[in-house]
N, C-alpha and C positions, 0 to 999 in steps of 0.2 A: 507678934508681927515678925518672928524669927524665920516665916518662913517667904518674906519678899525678899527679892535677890541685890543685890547694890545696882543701881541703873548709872547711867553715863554723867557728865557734865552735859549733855546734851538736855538730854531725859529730865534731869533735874530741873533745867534753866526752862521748858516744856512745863514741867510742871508747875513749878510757882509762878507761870503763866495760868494755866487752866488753873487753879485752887484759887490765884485773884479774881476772875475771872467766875467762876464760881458760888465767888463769894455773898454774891448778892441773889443768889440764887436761880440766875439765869445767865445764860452765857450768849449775849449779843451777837448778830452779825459783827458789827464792828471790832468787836472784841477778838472775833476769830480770825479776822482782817487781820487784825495789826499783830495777832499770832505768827498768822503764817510769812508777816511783812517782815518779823523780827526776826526769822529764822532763815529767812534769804539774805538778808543783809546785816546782821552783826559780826564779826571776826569770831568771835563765841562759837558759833556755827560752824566753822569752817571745818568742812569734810561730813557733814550732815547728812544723811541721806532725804531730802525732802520729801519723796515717795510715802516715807513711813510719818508724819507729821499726824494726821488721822487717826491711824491706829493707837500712838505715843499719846493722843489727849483722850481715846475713850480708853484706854488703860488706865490712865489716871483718874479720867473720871468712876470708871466700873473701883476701884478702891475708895476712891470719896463715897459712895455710897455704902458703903460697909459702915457697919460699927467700929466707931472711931477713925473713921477712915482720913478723914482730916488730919491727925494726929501721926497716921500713919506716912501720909503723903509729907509731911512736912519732916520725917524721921527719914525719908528716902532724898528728898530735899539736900536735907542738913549733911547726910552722908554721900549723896551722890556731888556734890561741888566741892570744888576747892577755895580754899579761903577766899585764892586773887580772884573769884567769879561772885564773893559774896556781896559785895555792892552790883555787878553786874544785874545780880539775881534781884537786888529790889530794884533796881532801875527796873527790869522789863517789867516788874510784877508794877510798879506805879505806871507806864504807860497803858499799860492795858486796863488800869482803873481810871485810866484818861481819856479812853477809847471813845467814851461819850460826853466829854468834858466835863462831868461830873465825877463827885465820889460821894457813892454811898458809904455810910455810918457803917456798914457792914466790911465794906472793904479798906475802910481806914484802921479798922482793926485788924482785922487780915493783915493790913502790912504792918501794923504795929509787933504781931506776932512773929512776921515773917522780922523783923530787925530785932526785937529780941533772940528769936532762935539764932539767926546768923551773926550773932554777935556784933552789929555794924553801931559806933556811936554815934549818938544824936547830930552831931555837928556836921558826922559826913554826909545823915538821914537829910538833916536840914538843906547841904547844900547839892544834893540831888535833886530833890523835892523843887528847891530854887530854880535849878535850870530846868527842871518839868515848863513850872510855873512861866520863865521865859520863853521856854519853845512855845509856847499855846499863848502868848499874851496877844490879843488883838486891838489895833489901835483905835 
């Protein structure tokens, strides 16, 4: 895989959107909703070109298709963020398995993967997951 080129904080944060997303093997309306909701609106973003958001997920997706392409994506991931964006990184990647207030078995793994690679521990995992949990709780 020496020959993908290093992508952006942007690019990265895009991506372990589409790969959560993904992960269940189908990639929802909703899911591409709250895509392109997260990249108008988080600070992460800022100076974004929104134009190219399209392009940036079937990129990623045309590599998830490849062999090992998962593996790959999640190497471009790991290399394209900075540390201070590695909790960033699973926050957007758990909203968009919350897209349908569910999570699939498939994508609980996914971000299992996604916090091991990004080295995030359990406690800070826990207490994101927590306030997910809060923003969606309905009385």
């Amino acid at each position: 895989m020496s020959d993908l080129k290093a992508i952006s904080h942007h690019t990265a944060l895009i991506y372990t959107m589409v790969i959560m997303s993904a992960a269940d093997g189908s990639m929802s309306e909703k899911e591409l909703r709250i895509i392109s909701e997260l990249t108008k609106s988080l600070p992460s973003f800022h100076g974004f070109d929104h134009s190219r958001l399209l392009a940036v997920c079937q990129d990623c997706a045309a590599i998830l298709k490849e062999p090992d392409g998962a593996d790959a994506v999640m190497g471009l991931i790991d290399e394209g963020l900075p540390d201070i964006l590695h909790e960033t990184a699973y926050w957007v990647a758990l909203e968009v398995a919350l897209a349908d207030r569910r999570i699939a078995l498939e994508e609980v793994r996914m971000l299992d993967v996604l916090r091991r690679r990004l080295e995030i521990d359990k406690l800070t995992v826990a207490a994101i997951e927590r306030g997910a949990r809060a923003k969606y709780q309905i009385p």
